[in-house]
BALOBA-1460 file (C-alpha; in Angstrom, 3 decimals):
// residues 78
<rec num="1" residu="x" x="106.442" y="125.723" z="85.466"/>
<rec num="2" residu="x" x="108.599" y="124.855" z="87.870"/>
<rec num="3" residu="x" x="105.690" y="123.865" z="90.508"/>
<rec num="4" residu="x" x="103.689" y="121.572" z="87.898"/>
<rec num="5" residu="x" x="107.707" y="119.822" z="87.859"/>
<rec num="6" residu="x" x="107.830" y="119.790" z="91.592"/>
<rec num="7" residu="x" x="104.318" y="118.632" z="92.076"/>
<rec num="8" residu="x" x="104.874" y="115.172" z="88.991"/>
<rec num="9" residu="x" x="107.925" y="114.468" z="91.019"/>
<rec num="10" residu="x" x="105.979" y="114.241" z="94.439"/>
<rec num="11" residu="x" x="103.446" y="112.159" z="92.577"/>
<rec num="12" residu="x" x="105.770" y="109.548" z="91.193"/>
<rec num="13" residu="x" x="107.394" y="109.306" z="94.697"/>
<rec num="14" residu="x" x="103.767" y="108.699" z="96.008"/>
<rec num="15" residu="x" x="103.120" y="106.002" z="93.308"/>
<rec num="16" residu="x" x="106.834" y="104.330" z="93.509"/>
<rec num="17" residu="x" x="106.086" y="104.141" z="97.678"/>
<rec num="18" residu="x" x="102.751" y="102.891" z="96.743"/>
<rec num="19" residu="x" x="103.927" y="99.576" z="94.332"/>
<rec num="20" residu="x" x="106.530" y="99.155" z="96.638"/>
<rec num="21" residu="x" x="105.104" y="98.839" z="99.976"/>
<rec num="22" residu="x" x="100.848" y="99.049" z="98.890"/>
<rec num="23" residu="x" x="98.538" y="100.907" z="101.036"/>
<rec num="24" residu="x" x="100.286" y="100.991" z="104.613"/>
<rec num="25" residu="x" x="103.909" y="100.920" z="105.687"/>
<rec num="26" residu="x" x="105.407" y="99.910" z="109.002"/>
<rec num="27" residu="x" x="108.109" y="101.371" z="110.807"/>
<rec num="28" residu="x" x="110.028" y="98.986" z="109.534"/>
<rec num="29" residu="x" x="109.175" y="100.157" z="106.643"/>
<rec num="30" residu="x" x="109.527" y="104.232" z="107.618"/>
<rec num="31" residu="x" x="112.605" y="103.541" z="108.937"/>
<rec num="32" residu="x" x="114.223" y="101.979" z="105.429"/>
<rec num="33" residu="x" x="113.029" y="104.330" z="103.281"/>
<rec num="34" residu="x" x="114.272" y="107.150" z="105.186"/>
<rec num="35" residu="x" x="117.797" y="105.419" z="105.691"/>
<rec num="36" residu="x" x="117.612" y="104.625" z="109.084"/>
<rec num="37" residu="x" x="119.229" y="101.814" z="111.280"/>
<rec num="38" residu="x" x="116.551" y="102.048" z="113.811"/>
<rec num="39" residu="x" x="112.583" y="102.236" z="114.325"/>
<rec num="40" residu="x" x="112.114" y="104.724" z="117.046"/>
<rec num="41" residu="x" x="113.209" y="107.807" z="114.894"/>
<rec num="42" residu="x" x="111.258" y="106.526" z="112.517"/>
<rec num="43" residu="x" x="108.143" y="106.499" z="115.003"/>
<rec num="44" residu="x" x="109.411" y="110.545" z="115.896"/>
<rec num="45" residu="x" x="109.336" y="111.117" z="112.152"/>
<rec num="46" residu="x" x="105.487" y="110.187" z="111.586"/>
<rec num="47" residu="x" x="104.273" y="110.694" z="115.229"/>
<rec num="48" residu="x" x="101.628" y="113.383" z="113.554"/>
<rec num="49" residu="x" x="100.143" y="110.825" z="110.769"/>
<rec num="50" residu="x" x="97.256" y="108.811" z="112.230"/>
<rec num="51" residu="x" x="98.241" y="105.005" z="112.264"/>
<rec num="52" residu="x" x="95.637" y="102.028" z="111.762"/>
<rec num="53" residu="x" x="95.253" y="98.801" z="113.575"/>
<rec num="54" residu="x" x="95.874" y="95.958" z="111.266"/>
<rec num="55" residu="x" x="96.458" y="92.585" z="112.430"/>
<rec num="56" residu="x" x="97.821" y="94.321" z="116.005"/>
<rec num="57" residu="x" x="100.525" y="96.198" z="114.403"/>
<rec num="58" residu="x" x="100.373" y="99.912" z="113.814"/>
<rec num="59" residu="x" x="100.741" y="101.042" z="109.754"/>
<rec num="60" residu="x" x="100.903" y="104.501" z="108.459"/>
<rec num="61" residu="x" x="99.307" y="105.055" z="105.074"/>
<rec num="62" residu="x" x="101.627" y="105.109" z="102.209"/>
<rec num="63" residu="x" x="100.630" y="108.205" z="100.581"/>
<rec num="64" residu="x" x="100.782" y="110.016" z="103.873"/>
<rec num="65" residu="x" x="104.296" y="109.186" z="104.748"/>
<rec num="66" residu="x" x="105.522" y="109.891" z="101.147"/>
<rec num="67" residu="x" x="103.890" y="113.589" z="101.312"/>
<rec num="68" residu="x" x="105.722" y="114.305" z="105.159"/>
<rec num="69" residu="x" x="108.963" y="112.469" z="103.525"/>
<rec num="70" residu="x" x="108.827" y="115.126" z="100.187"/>
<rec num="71" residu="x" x="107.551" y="118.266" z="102.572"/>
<rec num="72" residu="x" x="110.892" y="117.277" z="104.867"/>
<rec num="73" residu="x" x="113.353" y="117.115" z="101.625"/>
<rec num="74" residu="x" x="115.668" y="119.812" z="101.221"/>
<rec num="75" residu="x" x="114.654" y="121.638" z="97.851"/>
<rec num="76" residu="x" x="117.059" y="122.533" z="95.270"/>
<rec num="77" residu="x" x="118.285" y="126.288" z="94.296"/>
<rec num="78" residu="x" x="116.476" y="127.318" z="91.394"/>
């Protein structure tokens, strides 16, 4: 039971990222979700997601980052 909780709360986080920022986020983007002042941890925090090309500027799909940012959460004690 406790999964099927786990697994409706990473979906809603997907979704939320989704409306928020669409399809791809920037570092920019990375960076604010994840509370940071700065882009270049944010570039060390999704340096194993493939980026695409668009309009010369690299973007990170928005479903990928919100999966690494909710595998890099600290869980709670059950």
């Amino acid at each position: 039971m406790r999964r099927r909780a786990l697994k409706a709360e990473e979906t809603m986080m997907k979704e939320e990222l989704r409306r928020i920022y669409g399809g791809h986020m920037t570092l920019t983007d990375v960076a604010r979700e994840l509370g940071m002042k700065h882009t270049y941890a944010a570039r060390c925090f999704v340096k194993d997601i493939p980026a695409t090309r668009v309009n010369n500027r690299l973007r990170w799909p928005t479903t990928e980052v919100a999966r690494r940012i909710w595998e890099c959460r600290e869980m709670p004690k059950a």
